[in-house]
VEXDREN-2710 file (C-alpha; in Angstrom, 1 decimal):
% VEXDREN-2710
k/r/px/py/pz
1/UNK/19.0/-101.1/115.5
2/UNK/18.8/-98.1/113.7
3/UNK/18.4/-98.1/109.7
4/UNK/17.9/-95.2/107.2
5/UNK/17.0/-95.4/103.9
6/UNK/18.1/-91.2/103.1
7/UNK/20.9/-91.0/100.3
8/UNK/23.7/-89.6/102.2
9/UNK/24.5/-86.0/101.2
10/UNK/27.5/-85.0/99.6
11/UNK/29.8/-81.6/99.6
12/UNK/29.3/-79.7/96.6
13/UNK/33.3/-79.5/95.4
14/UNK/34.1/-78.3/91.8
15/UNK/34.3/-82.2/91.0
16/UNK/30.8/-82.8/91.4
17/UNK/29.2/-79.8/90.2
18/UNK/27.9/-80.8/86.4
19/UNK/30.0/-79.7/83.5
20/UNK/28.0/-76.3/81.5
21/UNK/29.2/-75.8/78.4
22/UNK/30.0/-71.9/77.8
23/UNK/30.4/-69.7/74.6
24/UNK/33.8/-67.4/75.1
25/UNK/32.5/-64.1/73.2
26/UNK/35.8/-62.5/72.0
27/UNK/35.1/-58.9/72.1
28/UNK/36.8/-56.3/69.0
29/UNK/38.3/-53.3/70.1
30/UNK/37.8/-50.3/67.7
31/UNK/39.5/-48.1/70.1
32/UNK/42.5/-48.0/67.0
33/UNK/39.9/-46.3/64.5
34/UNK/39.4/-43.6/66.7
35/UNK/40.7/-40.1/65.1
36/UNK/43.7/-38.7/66.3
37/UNK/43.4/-35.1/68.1
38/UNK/44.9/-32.6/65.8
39/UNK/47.2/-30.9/68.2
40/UNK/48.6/-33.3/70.3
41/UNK/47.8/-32.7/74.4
42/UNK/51.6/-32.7/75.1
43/UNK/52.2/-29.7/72.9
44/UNK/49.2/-27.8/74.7
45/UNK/51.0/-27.9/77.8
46/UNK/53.1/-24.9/78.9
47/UNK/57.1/-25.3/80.1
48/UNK/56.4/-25.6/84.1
49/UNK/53.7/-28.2/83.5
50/UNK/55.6/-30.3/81.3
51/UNK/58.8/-30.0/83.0
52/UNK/56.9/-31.5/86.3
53/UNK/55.1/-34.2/83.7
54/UNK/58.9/-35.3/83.3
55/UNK/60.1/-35.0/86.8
56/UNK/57.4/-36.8/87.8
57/UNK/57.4/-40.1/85.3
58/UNK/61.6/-39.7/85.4
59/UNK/60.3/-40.8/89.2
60/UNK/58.2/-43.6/88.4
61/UNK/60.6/-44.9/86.3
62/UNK/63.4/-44.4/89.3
63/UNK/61.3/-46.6/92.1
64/UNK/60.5/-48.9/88.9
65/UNK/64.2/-49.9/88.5
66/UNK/64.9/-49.9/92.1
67/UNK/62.1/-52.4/92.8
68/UNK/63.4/-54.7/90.6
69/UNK/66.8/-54.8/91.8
70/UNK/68.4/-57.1/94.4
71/UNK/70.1/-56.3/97.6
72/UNK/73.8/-56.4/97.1
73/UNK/75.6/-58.7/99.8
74/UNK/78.7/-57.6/101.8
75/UNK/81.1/-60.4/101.5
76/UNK/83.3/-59.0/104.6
END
């Protein structure tokens, strides 16, 4: 007969690992405070580069609202 006397190891799982106790650090964000540029960027651009600016978000904005759509069914 075969006898051991080991303690039988167990699976470390989240329910046996011991409880820490943690400090949550809540971070402030001054990024508000900042100074504002006195000219904004948009009004530095010329006409070409902000007529693509708008193209190009009027597209965003396009594949936004199609992605959120759903399929229309054919009741035929």
């Amino acid at each position: 007969m075969l006898s051991s006397s080991a303690v039988p190891q167990r699976r470390t799982t989240a329910k046996n690992l011991p409880r820490r106790r943690t400090t949550i650090m809540q971070h402030t964000l001054n990024f508000l405070d900042l100074p504002l540029p006195e000219t904004p960027a948009w009004e530095t651009l010329e006409n070409e580069p902000q007529t693509l600016a708008i193209a190009a978000l009027a597209r965003l904005m396009v594949k936004a609202v199609w992605a959120f759509q759903k399929p229309e069914e054919d009741h035929d």
